[in-house]
C-alpha positions as CSV (number, residue, x, y, z in Angstrom):
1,X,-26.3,11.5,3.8
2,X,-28.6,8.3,3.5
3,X,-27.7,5.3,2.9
4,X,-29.4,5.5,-0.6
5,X,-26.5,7.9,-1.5
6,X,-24.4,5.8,-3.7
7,X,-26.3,5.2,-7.1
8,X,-24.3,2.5,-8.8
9,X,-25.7,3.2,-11.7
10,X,-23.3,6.0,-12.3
11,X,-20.6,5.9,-14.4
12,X,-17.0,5.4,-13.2
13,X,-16.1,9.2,-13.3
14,X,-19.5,10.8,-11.9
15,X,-19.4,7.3,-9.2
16,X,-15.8,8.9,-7.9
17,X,-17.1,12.2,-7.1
18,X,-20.1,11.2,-5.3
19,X,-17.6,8.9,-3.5
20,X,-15.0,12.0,-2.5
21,X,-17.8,14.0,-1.9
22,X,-18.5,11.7,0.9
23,X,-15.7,12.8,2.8
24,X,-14.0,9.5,4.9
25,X,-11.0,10.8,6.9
26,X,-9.4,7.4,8.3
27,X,-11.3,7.2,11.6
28,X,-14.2,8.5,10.2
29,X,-15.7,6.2,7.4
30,X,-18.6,4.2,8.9
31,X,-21.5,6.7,6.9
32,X,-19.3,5.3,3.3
33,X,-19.1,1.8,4.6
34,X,-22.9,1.9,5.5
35,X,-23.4,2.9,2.1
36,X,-21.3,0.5,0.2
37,X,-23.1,-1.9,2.1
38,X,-26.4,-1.0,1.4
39,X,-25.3,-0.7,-2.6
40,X,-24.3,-4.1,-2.7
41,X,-26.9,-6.0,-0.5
42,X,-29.3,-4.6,-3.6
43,X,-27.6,-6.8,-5.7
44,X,-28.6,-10.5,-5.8
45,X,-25.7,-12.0,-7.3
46,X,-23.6,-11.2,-4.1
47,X,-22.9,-12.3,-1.2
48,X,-22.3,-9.5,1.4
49,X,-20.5,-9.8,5.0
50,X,-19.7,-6.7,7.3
51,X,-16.7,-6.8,10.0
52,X,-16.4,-3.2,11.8
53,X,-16.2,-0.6,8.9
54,X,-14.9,-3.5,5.8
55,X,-17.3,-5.1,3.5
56,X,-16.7,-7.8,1.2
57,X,-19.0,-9.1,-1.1
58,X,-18.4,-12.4,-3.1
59,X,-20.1,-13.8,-5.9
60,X,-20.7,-18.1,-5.3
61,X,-20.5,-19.0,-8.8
62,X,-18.5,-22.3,-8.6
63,X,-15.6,-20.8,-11.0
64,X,-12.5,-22.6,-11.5
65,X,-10.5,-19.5,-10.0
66,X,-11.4,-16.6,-7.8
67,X,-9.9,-12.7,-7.9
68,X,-10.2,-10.5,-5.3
69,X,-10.6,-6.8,-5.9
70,X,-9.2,-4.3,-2.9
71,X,-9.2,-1.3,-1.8
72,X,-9.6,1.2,1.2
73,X,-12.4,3.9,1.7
74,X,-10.3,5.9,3.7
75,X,-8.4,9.3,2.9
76,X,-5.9,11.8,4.6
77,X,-7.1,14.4,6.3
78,X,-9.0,17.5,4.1
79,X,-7.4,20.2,2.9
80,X,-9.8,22.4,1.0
81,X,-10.1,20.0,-1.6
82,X,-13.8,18.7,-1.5
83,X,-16.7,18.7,-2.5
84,X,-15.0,17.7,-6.0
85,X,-14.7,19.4,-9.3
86,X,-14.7,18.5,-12.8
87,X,-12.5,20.9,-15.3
88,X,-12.8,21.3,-18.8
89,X,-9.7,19.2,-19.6
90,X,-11.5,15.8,-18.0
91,X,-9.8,16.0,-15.1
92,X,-11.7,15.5,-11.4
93,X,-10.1,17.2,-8.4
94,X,-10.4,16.4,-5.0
95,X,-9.1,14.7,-1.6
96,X,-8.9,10.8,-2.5
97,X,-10.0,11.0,-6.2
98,X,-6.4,9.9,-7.3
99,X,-6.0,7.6,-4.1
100,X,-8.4,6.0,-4.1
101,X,-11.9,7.0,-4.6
102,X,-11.7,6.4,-8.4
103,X,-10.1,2.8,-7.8
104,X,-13.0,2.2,-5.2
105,X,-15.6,3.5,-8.0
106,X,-14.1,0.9,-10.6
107,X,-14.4,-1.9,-7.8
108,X,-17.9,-0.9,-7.1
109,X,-18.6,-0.4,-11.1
110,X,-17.6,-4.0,-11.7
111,X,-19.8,-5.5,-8.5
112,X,-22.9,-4.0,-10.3
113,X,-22.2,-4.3,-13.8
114,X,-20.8,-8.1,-13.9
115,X,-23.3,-10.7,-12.1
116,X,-21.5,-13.5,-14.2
117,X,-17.8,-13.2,-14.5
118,X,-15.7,-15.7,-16.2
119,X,-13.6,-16.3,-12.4
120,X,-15.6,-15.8,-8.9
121,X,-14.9,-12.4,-7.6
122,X,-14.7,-11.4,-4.2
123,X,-14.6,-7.5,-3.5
124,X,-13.2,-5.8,-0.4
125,X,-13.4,-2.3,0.6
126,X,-11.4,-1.8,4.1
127,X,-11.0,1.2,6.5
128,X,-7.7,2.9,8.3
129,X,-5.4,2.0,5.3
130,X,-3.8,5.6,5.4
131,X,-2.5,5.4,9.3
132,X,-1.0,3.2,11.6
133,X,-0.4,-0.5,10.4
134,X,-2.6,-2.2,13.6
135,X,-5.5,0.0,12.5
136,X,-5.3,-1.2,9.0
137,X,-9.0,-2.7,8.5
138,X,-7.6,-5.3,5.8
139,X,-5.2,-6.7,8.4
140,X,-8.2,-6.8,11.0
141,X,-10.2,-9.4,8.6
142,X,-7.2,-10.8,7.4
143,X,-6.6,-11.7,11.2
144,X,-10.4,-12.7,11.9
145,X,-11.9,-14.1,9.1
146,X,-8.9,-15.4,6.5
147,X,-11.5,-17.1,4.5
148,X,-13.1,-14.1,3.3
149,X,-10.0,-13.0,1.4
150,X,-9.2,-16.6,-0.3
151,X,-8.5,-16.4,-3.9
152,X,-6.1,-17.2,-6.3
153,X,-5.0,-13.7,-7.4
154,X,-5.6,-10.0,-6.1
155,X,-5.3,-6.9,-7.7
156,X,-5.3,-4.0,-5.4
157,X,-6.7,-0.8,-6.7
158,X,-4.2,1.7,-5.6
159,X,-2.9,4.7,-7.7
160,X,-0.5,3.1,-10.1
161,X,-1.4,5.5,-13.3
162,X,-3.0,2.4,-14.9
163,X,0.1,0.2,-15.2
164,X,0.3,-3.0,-13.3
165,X,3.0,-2.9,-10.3
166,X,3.9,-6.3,-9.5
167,X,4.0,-6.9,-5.4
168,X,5.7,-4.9,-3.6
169,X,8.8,-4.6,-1.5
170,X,9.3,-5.0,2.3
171,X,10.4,-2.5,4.6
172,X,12.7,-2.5,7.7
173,X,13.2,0.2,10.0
174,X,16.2,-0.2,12.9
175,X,17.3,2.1,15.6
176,X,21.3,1.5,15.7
177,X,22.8,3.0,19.0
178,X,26.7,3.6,19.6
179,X,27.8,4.4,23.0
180,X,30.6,6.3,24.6
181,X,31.8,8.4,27.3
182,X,30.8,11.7,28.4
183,X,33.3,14.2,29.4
184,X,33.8,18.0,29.5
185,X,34.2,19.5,25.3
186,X,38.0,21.0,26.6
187,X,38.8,18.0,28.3
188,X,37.3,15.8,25.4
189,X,40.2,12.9,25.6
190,X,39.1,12.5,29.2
191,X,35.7,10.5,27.1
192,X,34.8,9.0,24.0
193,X,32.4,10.3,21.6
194,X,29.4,8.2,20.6
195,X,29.1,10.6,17.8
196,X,32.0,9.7,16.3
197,X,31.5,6.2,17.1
198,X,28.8,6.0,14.6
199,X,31.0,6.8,11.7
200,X,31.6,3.4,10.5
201,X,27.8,3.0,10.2
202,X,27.7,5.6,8.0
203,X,30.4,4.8,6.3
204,X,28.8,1.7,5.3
205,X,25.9,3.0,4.5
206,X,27.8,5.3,1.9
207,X,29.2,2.2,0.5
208,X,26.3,-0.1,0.1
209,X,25.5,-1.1,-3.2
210,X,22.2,-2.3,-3.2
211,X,21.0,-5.5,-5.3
212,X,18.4,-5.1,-8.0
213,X,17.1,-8.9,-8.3
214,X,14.6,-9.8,-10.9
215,X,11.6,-11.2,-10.0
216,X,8.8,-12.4,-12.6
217,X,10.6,-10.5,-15.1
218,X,10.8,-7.3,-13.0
219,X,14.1,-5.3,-11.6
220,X,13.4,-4.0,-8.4
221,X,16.0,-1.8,-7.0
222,X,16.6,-2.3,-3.2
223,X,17.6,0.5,-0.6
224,X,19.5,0.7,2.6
225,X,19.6,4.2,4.1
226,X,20.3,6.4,7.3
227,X,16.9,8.3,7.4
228,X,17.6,9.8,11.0
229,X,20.5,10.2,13.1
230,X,20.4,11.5,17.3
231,X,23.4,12.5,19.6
232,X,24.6,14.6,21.9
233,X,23.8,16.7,25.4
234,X,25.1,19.8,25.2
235,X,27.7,22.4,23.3
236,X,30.1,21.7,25.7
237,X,29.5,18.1,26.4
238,X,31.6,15.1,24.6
239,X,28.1,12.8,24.0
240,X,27.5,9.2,25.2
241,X,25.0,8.2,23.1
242,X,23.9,8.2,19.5
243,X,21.4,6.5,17.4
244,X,21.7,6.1,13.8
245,X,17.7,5.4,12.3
246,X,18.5,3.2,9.2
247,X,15.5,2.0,6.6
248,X,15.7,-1.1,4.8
249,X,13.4,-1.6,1.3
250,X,14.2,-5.0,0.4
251,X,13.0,-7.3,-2.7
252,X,10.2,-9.5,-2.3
253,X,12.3,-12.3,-2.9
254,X,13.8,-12.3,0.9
255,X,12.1,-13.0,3.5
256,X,11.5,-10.9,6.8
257,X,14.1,-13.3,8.9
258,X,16.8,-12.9,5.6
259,X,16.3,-9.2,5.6
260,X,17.1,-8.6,9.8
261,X,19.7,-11.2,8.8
262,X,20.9,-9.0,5.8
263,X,20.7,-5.7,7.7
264,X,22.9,-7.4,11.1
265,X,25.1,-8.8,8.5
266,X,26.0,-5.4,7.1
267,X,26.8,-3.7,10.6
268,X,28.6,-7.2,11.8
269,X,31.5,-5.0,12.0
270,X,30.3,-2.0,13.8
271,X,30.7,-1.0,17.5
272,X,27.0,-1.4,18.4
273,X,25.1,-1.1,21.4
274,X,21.5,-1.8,20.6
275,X,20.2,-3.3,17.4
276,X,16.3,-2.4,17.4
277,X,13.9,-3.5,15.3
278,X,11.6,-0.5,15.1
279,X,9.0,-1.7,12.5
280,X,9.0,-4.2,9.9
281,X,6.5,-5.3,7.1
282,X,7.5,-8.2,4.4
283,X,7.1,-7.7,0.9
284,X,4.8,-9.6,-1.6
285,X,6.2,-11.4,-4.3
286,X,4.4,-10.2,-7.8
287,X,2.7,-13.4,-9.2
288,X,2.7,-12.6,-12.6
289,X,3.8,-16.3,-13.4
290,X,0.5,-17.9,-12.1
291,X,-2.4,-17.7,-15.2
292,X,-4.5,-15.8,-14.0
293,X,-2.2,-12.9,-14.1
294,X,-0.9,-14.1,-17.3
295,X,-4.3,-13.5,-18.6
296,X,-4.7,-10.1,-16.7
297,X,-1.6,-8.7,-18.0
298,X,-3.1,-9.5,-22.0
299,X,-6.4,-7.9,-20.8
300,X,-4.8,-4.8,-19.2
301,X,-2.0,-4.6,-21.8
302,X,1.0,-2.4,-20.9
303,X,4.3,-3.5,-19.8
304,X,4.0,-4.3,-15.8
305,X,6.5,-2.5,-13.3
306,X,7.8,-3.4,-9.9
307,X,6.5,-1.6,-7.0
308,X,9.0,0.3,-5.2
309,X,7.0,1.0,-1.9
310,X,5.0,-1.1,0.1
311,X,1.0,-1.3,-0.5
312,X,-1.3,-4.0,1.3
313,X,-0.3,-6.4,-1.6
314,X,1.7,-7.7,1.4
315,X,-1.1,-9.0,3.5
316,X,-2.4,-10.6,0.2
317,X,0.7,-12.3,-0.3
318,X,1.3,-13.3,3.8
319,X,-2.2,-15.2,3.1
320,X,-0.8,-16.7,0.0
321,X,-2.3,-14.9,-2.6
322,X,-0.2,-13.5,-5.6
323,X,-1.4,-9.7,-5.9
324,X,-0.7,-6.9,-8.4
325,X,-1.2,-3.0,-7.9
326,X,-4.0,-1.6,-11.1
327,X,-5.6,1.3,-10.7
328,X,-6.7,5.1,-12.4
329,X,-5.1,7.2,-10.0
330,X,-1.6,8.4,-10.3
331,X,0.4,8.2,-7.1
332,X,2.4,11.2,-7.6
333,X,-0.5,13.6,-6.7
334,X,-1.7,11.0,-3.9
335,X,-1.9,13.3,-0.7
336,X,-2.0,16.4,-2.3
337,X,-4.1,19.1,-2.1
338,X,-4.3,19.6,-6.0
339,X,-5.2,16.0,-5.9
340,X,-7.0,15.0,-8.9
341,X,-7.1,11.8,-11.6
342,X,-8.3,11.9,-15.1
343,X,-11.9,10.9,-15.7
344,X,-10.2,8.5,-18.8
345,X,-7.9,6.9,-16.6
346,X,-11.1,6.0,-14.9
347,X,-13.1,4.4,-17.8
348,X,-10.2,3.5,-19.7
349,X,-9.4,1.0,-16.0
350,X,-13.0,-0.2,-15.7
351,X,-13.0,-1.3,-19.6
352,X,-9.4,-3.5,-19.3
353,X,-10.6,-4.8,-16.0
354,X,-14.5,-5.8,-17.8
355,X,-12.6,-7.3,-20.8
356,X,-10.4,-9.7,-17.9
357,X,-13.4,-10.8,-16.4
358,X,-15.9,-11.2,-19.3
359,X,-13.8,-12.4,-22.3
């Protein structure tokens, strides 16, 4: 496809299927990034800036505040689902139409259709965002050029159903290991099984009550779970080793340190070997105190819900920027291959976000 390919003229609906029929497997999405660019250097009111397969474009128009609309151009792998289709009901199927083609299609709506907003607006559309955390393209220009994302509030397009989801929560995953004593399955109080040993862990897992802090006005609802467990050697063999995986989603209102803190305080009691920190990612805290995100919520209208997983909020809120989750798609069919958002959900998204940014 040329770079020509994406006619921002379109509306929001028909501007989401030209974007999933431009397939962008993560990996794969410099052609879609080449053409975002070239859509938005055609518009004078921006300022556009390029780092690997991310664009951001920024309007210099000496407003009191700045937002900064995100989102990622990358899907999960195909699975039959493209080019895209519009039913009779209004509903457009297709891999990424529901995350996050139509939120990218809003983004893109309001770059062309808004050359003076009532707050500076800086746009980011970001590769890798559906694989592994150090690939994530929003992370790579948070890490080389911070200044591009500066702002004062975020809203980050991903599938939400068109509620706002305040933040998001952190997540903590550990590798407990217990240790014991190998010895022959007849002969089995000649060792000491590791096994066994890790029934106190999971025990207290089965007896954690989590909190569920508000924050902002929203309940979150924290989690602390085994999610894997790995032991033994053979039939016959008493083992020596066994690790318990555990994952902890946390409230944005603690810190990475107090949740490691939170999680070793739990298991203080526990016979453990190793303590490992397999991967961790803070939360973001959901901002809806500061104005600006008073004023969204009015525009948006709707009752705003905490985010129970974690979305690139985080890396909004690591750079100091309060950030919210708005967008048409509907997370539940995210992934899927009867993927598909409502064309509606699409329009109905644009408009609340125009009247925010207008009014």
């Amino acid at each position: 496809m040329s770079e020509s390919a994406l006619d921002l003229t379109l509306d929001g609906p028909a501007l989401t299927a030209r974007l999933v029929d431009f397939p962008s497997v993560s990996g794969d999405e410099k052609p879609l990034a080449d053409a975002i660019e070239h859509a938005l250097r055609a518009l004078p009111h921006l300022t556009v800036d390029r780092y690997g397969n991310n664009v951001v474009a920024r309007t210099n128009l000496g407003r009191s505040e700045r937002v900064v609309l995100a989102g990622h151009i990358d899907t999960v792998p195909i699975a039959d689902n493209v080019p895209s289709r519009l039913d009779e009901n209004g509903v457009l199927w297709g891999c990424g139409t529901s995350d996050m083609k139509s939120g990218v299609a809003v983004q893109l709506r309001i770059a062309a259709t808004v050359p003076e907003p009532n707050r500076d607006l800086t746009f980011v559309f970001y590769d890798n965002e559906e694989v592994a955390a150090h690939l994530n393209g929003l992370g790579h220009v948070a890490d080389t050029h911070p200044d591009w994302l500066e702002g004062d509030f975020a809203v980050l397009l991903e599938p939400s159903d068109g509620q706002v989801e305040g933040g998001c929560q952190g997540t903590l995953r550990v590798h407990l290991r217990t240790t014991g004593e190998r010895a022959h399955s007849a002969r089995s109080w000649m060792g000491f099984n590791a096994v066994h040993a890790a029934g106190p862990i999971l025990a207290r897992l089965a007896a954690y009550e989590p909190r569920r802090p508000v924050i902002d006005g929203l309940r979150y609802h924290e989690g602390l779970n085994a999610v894997g467990i790995e032991g033994g050697v053979a039939t016959n063999v008493i083992p020596d080793s066994c690790t318990v995986v555990i994952n902890y989603r946390y409230a944005p209102d603690r810190t990475m340190a107090e949740a490691e803190a939170h999680v070793r305080e739990v298991f203080a009691d526990c016979d453990i070997a190793e303590f490992i920190v397999d991967d961790h990612t803070g939360g973001a805290l959901p901002g809806l105190s500061h104005p600006a995100a008073a004023a969204f919520m009015e525009a948006v209208g709707g009752t705003a819900q905490p985010k129970f997983g974690w979305t690139d909020v985080s890396r909004f809120s690591a750079l100091g920027v309060p950030a919210v989750n708005y967008g048409p798609g509907d997370a539940l069919f995210a992934h899927r291959r009867d993927e598909h958002v409502a064309v509606d959900k699409i329009t109905h998204c644009e408009e609340r976000l125009r009247q925010w940014l207008t009014v």
